[in-house]
C-alpha positions as CSV (number, residue, x, y, z in Angstrom):
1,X,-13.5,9.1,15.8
2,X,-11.9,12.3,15.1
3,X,-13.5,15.0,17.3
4,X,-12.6,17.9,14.6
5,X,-13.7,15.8,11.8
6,X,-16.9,18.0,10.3
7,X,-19.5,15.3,9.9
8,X,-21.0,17.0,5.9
9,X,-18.2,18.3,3.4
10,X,-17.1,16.5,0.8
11,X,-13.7,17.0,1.1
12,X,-14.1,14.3,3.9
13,X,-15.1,11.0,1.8
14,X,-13.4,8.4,2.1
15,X,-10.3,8.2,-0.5
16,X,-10.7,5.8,-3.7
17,X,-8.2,5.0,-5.7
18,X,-8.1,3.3,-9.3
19,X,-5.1,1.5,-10.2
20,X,-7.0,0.3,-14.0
21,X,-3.5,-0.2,-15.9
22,X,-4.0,-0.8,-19.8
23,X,-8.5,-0.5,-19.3
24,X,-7.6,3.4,-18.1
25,X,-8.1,4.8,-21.8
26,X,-11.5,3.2,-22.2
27,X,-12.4,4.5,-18.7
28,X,-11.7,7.9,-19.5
29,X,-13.3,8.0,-22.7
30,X,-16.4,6.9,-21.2
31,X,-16.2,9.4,-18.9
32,X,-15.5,12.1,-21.4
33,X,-18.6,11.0,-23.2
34,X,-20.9,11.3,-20.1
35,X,-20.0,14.3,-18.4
36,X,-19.8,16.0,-22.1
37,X,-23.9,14.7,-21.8
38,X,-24.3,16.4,-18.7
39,X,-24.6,13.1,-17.2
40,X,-24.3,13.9,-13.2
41,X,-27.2,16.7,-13.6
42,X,-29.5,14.4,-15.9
43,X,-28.6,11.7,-13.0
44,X,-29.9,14.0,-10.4
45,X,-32.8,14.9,-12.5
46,X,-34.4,11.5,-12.8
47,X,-33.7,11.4,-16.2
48,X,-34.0,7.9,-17.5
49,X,-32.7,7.8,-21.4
50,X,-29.8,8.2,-19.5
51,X,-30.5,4.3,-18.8
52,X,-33.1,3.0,-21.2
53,X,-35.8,3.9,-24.3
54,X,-38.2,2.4,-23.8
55,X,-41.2,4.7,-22.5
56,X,-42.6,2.3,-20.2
57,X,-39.0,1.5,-18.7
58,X,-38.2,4.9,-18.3
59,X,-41.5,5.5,-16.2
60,X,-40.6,2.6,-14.1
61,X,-36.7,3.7,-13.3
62,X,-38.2,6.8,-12.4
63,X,-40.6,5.7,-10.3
64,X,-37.9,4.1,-7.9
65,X,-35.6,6.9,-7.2
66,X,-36.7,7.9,-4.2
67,X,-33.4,6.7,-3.1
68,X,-31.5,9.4,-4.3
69,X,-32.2,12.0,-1.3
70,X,-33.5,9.9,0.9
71,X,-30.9,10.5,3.8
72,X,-32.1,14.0,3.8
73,X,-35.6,12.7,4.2
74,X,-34.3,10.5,7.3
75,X,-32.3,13.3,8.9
76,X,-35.5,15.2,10.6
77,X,-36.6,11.5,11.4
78,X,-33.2,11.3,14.0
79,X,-35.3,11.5,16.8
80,X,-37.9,10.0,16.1
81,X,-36.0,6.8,15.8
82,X,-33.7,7.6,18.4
83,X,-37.2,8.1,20.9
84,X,-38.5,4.6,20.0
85,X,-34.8,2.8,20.5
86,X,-35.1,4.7,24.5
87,X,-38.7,3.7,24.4
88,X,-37.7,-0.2,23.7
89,X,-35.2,0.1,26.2
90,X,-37.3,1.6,29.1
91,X,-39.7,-1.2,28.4
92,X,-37.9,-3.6,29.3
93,X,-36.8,-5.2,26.3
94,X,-33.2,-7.3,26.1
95,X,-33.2,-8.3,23.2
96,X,-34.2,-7.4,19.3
97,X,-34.2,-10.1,16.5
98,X,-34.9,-8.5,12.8
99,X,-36.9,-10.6,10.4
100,X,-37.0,-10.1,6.3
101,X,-35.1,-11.0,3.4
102,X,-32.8,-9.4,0.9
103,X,-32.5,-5.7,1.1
104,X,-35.2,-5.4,4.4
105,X,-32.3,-7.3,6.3
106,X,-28.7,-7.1,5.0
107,X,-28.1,-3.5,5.9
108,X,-28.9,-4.9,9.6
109,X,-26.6,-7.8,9.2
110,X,-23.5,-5.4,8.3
111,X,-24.1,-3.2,11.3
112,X,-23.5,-5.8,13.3
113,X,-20.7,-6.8,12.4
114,X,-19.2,-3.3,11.4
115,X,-20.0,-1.9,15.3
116,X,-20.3,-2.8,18.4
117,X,-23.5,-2.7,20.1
118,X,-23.9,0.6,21.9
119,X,-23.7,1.0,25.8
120,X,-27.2,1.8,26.4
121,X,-28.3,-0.7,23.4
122,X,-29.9,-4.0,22.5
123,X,-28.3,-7.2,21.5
124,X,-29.3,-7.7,17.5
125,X,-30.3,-11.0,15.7
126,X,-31.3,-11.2,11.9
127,X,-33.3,-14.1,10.8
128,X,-33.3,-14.3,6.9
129,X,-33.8,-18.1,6.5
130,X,-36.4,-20.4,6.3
131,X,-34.3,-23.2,7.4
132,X,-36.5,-24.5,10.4
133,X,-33.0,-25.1,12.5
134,X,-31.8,-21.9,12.3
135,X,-35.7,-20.7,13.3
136,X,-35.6,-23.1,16.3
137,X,-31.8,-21.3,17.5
138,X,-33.0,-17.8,17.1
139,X,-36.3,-18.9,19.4
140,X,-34.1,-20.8,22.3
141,X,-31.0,-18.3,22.3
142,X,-33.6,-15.4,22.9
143,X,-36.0,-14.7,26.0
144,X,-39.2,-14.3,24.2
145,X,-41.5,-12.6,26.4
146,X,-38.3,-9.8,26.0
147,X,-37.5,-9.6,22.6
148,X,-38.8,-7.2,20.6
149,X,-39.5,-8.4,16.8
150,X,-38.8,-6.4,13.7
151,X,-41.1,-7.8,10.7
152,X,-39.0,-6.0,7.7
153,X,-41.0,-6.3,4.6
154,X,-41.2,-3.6,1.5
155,X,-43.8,-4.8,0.1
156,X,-45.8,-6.7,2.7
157,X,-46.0,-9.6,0.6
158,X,-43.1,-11.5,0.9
159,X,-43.8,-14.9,2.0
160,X,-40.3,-15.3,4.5
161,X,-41.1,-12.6,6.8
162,X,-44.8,-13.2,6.9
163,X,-44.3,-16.9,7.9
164,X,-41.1,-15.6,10.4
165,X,-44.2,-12.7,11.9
166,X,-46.9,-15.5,12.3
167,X,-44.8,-17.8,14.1
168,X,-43.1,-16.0,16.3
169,X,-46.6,-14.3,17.1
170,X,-48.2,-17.7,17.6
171,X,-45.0,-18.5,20.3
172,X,-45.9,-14.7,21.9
173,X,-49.8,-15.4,22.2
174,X,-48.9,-18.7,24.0
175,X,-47.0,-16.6,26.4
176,X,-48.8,-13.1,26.5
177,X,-52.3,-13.6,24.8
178,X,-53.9,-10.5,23.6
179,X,-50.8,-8.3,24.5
180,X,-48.5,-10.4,22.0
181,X,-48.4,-7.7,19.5
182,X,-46.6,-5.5,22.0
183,X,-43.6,-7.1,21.0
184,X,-43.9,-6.8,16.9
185,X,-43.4,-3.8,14.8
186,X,-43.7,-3.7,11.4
187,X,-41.2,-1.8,8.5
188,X,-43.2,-1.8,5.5
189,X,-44.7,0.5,2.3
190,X,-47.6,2.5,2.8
191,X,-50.6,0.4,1.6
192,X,-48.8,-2.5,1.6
193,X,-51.5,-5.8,3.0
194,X,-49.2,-6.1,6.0
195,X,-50.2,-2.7,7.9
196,X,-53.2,-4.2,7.6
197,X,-52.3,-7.2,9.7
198,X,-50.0,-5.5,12.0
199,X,-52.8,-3.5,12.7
200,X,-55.2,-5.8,13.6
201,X,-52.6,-7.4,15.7
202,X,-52.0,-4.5,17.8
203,X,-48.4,-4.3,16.8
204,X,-46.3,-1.9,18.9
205,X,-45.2,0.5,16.1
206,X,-45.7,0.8,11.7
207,X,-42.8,2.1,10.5
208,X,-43.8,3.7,6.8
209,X,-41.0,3.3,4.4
210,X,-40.9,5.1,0.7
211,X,-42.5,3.4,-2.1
212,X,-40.2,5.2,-4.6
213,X,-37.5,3.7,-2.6
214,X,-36.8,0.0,-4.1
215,X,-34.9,-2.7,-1.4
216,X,-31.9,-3.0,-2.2
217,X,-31.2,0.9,-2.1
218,X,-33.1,1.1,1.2
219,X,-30.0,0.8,3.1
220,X,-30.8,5.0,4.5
221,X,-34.3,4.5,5.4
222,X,-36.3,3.3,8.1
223,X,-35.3,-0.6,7.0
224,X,-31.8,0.0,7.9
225,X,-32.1,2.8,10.5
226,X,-34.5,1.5,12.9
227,X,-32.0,-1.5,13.5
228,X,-29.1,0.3,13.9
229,X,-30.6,2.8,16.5
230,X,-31.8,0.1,18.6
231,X,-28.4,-1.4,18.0
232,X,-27.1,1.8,19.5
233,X,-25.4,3.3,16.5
234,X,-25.5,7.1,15.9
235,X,-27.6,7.4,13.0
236,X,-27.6,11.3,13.0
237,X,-23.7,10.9,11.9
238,X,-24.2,7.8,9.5
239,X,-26.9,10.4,7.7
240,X,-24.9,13.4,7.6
241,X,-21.4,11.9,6.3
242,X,-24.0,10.4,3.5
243,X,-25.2,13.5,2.7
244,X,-21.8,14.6,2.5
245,X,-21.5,11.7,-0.7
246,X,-24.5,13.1,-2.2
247,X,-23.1,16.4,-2.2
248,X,-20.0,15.6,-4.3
249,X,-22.1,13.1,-6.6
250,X,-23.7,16.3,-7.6
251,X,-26.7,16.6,-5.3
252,X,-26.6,20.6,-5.2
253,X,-25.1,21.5,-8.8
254,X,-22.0,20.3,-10.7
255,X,-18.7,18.7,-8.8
256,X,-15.4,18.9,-10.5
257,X,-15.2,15.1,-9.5
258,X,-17.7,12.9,-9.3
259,X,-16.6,9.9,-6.9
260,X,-20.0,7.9,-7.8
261,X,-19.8,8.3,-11.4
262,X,-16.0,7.6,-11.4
263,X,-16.5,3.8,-9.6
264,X,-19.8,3.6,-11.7
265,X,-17.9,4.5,-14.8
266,X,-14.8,2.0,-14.3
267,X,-17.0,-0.9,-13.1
268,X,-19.4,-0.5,-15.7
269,X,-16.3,-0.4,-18.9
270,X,-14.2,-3.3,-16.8
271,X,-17.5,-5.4,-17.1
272,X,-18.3,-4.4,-21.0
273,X,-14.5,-5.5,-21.2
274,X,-14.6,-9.1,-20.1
275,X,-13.4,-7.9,-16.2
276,X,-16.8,-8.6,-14.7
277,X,-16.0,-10.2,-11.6
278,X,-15.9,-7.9,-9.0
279,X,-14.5,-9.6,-6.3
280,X,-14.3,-8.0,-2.7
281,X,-11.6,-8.2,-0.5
282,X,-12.4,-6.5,3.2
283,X,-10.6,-6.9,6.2
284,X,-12.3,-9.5,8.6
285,X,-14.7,-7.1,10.6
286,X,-16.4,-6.1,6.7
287,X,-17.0,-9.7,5.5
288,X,-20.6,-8.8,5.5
289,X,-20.6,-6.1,3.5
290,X,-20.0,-8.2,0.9
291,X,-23.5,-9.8,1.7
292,X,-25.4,-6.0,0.5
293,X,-22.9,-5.2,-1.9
294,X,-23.8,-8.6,-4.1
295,X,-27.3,-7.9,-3.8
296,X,-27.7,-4.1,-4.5
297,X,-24.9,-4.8,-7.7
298,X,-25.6,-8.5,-8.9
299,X,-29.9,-8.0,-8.8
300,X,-29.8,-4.4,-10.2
301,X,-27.1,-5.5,-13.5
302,X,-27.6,-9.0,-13.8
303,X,-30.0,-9.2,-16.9
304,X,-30.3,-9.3,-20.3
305,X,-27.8,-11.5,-20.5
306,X,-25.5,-9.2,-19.3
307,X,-24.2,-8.1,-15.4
308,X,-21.5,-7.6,-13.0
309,X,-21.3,-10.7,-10.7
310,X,-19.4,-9.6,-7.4
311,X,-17.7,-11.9,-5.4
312,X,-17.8,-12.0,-1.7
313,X,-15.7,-14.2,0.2
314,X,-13.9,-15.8,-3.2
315,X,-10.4,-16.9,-1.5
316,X,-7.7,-14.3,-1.7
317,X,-4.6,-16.1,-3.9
318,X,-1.5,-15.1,-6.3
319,X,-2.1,-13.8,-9.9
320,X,-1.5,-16.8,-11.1
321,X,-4.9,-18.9,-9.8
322,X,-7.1,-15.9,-11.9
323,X,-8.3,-15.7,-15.3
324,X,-8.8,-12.4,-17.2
325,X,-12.3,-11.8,-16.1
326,X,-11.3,-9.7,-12.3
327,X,-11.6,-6.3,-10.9
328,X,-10.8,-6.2,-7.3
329,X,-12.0,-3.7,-5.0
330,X,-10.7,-3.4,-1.8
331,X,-12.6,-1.7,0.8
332,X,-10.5,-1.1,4.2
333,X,-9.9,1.2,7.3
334,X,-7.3,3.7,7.2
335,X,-5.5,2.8,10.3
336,X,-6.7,-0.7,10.1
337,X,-3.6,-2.4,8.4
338,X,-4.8,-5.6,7.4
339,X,-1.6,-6.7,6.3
340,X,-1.9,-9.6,4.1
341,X,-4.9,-8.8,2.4
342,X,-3.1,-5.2,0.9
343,X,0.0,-7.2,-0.3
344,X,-1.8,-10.0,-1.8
345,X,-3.9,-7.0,-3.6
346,X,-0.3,-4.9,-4.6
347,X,0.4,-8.1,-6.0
348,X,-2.7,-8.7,-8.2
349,X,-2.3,-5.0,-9.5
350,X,1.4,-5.5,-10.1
351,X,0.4,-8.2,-12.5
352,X,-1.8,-6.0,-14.5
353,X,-5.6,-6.8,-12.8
354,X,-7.7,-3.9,-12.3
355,X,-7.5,-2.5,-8.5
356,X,-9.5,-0.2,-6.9
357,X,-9.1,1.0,-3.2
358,X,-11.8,2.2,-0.5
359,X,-10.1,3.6,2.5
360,X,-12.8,4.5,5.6
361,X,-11.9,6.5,8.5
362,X,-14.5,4.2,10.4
363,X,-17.7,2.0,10.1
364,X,-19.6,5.2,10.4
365,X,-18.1,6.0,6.8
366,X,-20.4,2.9,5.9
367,X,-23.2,5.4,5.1
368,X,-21.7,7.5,2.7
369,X,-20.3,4.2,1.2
370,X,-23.9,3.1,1.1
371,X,-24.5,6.0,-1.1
372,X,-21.4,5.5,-3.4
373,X,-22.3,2.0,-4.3
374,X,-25.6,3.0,-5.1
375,X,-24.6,5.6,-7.4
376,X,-22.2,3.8,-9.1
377,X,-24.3,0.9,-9.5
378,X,-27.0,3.1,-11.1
379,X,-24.1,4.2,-13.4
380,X,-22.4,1.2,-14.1
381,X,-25.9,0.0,-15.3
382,X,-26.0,3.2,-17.8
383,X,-23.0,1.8,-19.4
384,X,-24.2,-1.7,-19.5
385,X,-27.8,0.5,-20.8
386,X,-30.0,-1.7,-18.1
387,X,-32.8,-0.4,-15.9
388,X,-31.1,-1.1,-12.6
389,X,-34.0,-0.5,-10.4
390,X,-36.1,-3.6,-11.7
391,X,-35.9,-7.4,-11.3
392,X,-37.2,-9.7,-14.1
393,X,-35.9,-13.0,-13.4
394,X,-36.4,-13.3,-9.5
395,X,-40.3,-14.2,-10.1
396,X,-39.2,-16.9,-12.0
397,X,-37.7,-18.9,-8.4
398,X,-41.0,-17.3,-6.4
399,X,-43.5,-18.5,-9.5
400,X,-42.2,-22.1,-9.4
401,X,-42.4,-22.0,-5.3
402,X,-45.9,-21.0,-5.4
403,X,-46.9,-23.6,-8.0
404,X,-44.9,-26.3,-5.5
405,X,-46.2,-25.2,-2.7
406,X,-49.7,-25.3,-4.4
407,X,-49.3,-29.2,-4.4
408,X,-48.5,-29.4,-1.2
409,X,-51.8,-27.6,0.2
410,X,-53.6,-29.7,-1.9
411,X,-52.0,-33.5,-1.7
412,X,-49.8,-32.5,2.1
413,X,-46.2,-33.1,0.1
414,X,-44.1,-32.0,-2.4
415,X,-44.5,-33.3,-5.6
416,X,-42.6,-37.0,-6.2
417,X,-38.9,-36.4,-7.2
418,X,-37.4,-38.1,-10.9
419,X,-34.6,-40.7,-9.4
420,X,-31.2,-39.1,-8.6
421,X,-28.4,-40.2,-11.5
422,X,-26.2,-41.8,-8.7
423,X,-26.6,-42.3,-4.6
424,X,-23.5,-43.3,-2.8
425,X,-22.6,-42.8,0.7
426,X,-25.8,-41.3,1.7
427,X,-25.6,-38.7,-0.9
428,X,-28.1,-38.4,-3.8
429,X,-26.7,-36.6,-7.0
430,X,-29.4,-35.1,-9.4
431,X,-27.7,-33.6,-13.1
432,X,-27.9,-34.0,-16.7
433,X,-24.8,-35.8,-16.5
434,X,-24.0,-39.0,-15.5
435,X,-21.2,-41.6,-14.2
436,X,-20.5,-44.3,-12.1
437,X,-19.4,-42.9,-8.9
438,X,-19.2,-39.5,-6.9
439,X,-15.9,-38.5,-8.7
440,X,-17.3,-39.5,-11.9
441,X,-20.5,-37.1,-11.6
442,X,-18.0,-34.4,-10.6
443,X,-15.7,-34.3,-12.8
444,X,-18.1,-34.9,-15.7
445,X,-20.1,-31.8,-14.2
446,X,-17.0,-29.7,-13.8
447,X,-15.4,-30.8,-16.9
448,X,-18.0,-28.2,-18.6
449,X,-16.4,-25.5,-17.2
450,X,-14.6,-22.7,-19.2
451,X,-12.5,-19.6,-19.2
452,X,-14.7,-16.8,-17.6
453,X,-17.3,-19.0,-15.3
454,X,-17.9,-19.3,-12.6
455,X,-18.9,-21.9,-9.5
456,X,-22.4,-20.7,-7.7
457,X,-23.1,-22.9,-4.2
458,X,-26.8,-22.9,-3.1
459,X,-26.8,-24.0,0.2
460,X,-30.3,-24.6,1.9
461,X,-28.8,-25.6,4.7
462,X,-28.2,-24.3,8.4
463,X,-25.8,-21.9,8.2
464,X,-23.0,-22.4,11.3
465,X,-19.1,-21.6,11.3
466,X,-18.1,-25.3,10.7
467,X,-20.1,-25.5,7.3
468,X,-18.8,-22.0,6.3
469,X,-15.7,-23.5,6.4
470,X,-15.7,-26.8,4.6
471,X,-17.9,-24.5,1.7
472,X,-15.2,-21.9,2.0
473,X,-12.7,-24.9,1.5
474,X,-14.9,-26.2,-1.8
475,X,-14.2,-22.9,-3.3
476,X,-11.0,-22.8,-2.5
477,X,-10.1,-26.4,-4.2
478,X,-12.3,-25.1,-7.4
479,X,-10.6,-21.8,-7.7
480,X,-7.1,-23.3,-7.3
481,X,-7.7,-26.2,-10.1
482,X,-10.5,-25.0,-12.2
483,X,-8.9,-20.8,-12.0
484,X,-12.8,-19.7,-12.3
485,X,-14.2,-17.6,-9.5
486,X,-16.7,-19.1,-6.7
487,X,-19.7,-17.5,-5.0
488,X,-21.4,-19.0,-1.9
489,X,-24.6,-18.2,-0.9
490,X,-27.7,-19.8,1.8
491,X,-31.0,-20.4,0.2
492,X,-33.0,-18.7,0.7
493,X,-31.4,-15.7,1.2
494,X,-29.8,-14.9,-2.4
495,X,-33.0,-15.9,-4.2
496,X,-33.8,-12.3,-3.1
497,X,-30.3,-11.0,-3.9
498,X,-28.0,-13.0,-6.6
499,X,-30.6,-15.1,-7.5
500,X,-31.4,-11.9,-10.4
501,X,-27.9,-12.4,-12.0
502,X,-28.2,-16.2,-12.0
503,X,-31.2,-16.1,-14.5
504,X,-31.0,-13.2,-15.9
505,X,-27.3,-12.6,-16.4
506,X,-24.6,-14.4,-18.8
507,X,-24.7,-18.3,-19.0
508,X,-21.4,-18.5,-17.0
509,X,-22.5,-20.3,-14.1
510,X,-22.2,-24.2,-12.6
511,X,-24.7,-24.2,-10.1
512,X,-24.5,-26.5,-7.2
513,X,-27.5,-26.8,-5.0
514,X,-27.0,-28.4,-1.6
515,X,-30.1,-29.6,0.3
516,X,-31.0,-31.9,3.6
517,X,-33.9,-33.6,5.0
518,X,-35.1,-31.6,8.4
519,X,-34.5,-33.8,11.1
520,X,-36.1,-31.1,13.8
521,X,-38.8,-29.3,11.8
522,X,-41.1,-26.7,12.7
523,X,-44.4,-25.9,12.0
524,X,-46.1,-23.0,10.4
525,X,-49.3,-21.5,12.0
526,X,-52.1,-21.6,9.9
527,X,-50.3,-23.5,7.1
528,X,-50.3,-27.1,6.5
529,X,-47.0,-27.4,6.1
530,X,-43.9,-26.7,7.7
531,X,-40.3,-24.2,7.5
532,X,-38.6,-27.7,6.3
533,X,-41.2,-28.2,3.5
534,X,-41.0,-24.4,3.0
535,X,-37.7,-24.7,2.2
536,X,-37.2,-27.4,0.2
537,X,-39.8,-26.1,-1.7
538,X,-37.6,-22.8,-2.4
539,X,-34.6,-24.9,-3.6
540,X,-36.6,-27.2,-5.7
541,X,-38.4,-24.2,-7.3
542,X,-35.2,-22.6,-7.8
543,X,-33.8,-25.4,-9.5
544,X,-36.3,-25.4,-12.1
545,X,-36.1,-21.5,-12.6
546,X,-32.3,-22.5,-13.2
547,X,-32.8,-25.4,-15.5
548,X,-35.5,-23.6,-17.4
549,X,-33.1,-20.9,-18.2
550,X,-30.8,-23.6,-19.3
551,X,-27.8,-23.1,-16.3
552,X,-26.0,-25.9,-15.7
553,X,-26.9,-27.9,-12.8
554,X,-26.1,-29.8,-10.0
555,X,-28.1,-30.5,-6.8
556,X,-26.7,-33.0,-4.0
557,X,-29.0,-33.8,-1.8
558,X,-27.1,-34.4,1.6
559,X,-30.0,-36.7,3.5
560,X,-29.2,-38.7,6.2
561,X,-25.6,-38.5,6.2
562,X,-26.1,-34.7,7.6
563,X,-25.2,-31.0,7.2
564,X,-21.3,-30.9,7.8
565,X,-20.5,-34.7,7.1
566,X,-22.8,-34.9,3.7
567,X,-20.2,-31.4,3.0
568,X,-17.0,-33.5,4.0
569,X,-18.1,-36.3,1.7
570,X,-18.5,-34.5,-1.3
571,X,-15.6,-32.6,-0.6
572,X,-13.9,-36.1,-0.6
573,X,-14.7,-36.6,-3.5
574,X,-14.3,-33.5,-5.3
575,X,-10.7,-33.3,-4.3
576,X,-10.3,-36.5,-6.4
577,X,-12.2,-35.6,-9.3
578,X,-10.5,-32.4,-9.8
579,X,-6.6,-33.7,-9.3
């Protein structure tokens, strides 16, 4: 870090540029028409026609912009945060494993990879699956009696990190009886059931988050603080270079330019202009910020049949492999030079796609980028006229859960399934369409594909490096013979993030749901049932909340031929139905 950097004015953002070619007139126009509405100052105000008319609506956006200054509310909070992280330490602790979903964890999971962990610091783990294998590594790779848990839940309600808080409690008790809760602390919303709990439980600390604040803009608060100052990262500075973005989006009075309302602005036009595929391209140390940006942007614009779907991980290629429905936004390092992603990008804006380029000094610039995205999402959503602060559709996956999970309290399984349209090789295919082999169902299932989709993976499977790169590999071989984009995500994990856009966005998506039978399951205390059934519960629910909204569907279920080899079979196959 530069030691004469000053940590607050805004002449220290990072640089954006915005190479937008033949969409710059519409760009400006639209930003004409909202800063000659006063648009930044109504922003700051809370006022919500600025978004929607309805009068219930606008009560609700306003109700969850807490956001909007709450890294001045955390900056008084340094050391208190700061305190508990030396407290942990001097404890004894060694390690510190983060449990949630969605916006409660993925601020956690880009710190990790963004810095390294701090000299006097504690080794980080984020569970955010229910997958019982993954559960089962996170138990054996820790030493329990050591590790400190963080149960991260907004509202206290969310089923994932209550079942990842009871088990892991159940696994202290064993070890530490009526002291277990020493180890536990609890991020949550005033009032929420689970203080209640944690409470009871004697957990070591309640960390009180904002109500007004919703998840996915919690990145600032205690959710993603509390983690990184354990982690060992200097929160005081991530804070102030944020309040540094607020200040030139407007917080004090008007800003000649307005970096969040700029990005906002050009996303929001690009997307009413067919270019709604924003597609991320970071160097390798900032894959996972791709993880919170298609969260906070695909669950707060994807609905009403309208959204921005952003792409993380969608394999880099020439011009010629895209269709006319990109942006590409390139965040980066300044002296990082990341060679062959910035050519491959020159290129893609040479041939007319829209470019836009993030330049941080370093990952401590992550919080004022935090800020940026926010903004411009809440502005890109005033162009598309959404409420970007709500999310209709994601009950619909949770509603068909519960129901499932109903039947399994009652008759101790999951509902019978109708018969799969083809089984070959240890693979069962479920679709509305049909054929005679693997190939057949593939191609029949991709030949519905058009212009302007694009390829979603739901993998309920244990995520490891070997699997990332076979699915990395299936959306590599769809891109480069089909030309649509491809998303990949880990049930459950998106059902709290993407899952929003899927439903509630435009009918452009082939889904392709990949599940497994649980050869080492675990069970849940106080449930009869366990993380497997849990799980396959989740996909199965979210297969109907697909098919109910009429998405096109796909679900292989891999059985006993196994995680990666079920993956290398269809990929087999796939190859050949698409040549």
């Amino acid at each position: 870090m530069n030691p004469n950097r000053m940590e607050n004015p805004t002449s220290n953002i990072p640089a954006m540029t915005l190479q937008l070619g033949s969409f710059q007139a519409a760009v400006d126009a639209k930003l004409q028409d909202f800063n000659a509405r006063n648009f930044t100052a109504g922003f700051w105000q809370k006022q919500a026609d600025l978004w929607v008319q309805d009068a219930e609506a606008q009560q609700s956006l306003r109700s969850f912009m807490g956001w909007l200054r709450v890294a001045e509310t955390m900056l008084p909070r340094v050391g208190e945060i700061e305190e508990f992280a030396r407290e942990i330490k001097d404890a004894g602790f060694q390690h510190v494993v983060v449990m949630g979903m969605g916006g409660s964890t993925m601020t956690p999971i880009v710190f990790k990879q963004a810095f390294q962990q701090g000299p006097e610091a504690l080794p980080l783990s984020v569970l955010d699956t229910t997958n019982p294998a993954t559960v089962r590594q996170i138990e054996e790779s820790v030493p329990l009696a050591q590790t400190l848990f963080v149960v991260a839940s907004k509202s206290g309600t969310t089923a994932e990190p209550l079942a990842f808080g009871d088990y892991f409690y159940a696994r202290l008790k064993e070890l530490k009886g009526e002291k277990a809760g020493e180890n536990f602390v609890a991020i949550t919303d005033p009032g929420s059931k689970f203080v209640t709990q944690a409470t009871e439980e004697g957990y070591r600390r309640i960390f009180l988050n904002f109500a007004e604040v919703g998840g996915r803009f919690s990145a600032l608060s205690y959710f993603g603080l509390v983690p990184a100052a354990l982690y060992g990262i200097d929160i005081k500075t991530l804070l102030e270079r944020a309040i540094g973005m607020m200040r030139a989006t407007g917080a004090e009075g008007d800003v000649a330019q307005n970096p969040g309302l700029e990005l906002g602005v050009a996303l929001g036009v690009l997307a009413q202009q067919g270019r709604d595929k924003l597609t991320l391209v970071v160097p390798d140390n900032l894959t996972d910020l791709g993880l919170w940006l298609e969260q906070l942007i695909a669950e707060s614009t994807g609905k009403e049949g309208k959204g921005i779907l952003p792409l993380a991980g969608d394999p880099l290629n020439g011009p010629e492999v895209y269709g006319q429905d990109r942006v590409f936004v390139y965040v980066g390092y300044e002296n990082q030079p990341d060679e062959e992603n910035r050519r491959k990008v020159a290129a893609l804006a040479a041939a007319g796609h829209p470019v836009i380029t993030i330049l941080m000094q370093d990952a401590l610039d992550l919080g004022q980028e935090f800020f940026r995205w926010e903004v411009a999402t809440a502005v890109a959503s005033a162009v598309l006229e959404i409420n970007p602060f709500d999310q209709p559709n994601v009950q619909a996956a949770k509603t068909a859960t519960d129901q499932l999970m109903k039947v399994v309290v009652e008759q101790g399984a999951l509902p019978q399934e109708t018969a799969p349209v083809l089984q070959e090789g240890g693979l069962d295919y479920y679709a509305s369409v049909s054929g005679g082999s693997a190939v057949e169902v593939l191609r029949n299932f991709f030949g519905q594909s058009q212009p302007g989709n694009f390829l979603c993976i739901q993998a309920y499977l244990q995520e490891t490096p070997a699997l990332n790169q076979e699915l990395q590999e299936l959306r590599r071989v769809v891109q480069e013979r089909l030309h649509i984009a491809t998303a990949s995500g880990y049930g459950p994990r998106f059902l709290h993030s993407t899952g929003q856009y899927h439903k509630g966005g435009p009918d452009t998506g082939l889904f392709l749901q990949l599940t497994t039978d649980h050869a080492q399951d675990l069970p849940l205390p106080g449930r009869p049932y366990t993380f497997g059934t849990f799980q396959n519960a989740q996909a199965a629910g979210d297969l109907r909340a697909l098919q109910d909204y009429n998405r096109r569907t796909l679900r292989v279920h891999l059985g006993s031929a196994g995680e990666e080899q079920g993956v290398a079979s269809l990929l087999k196959a796939l190859r050949e139905a698409l040549a």
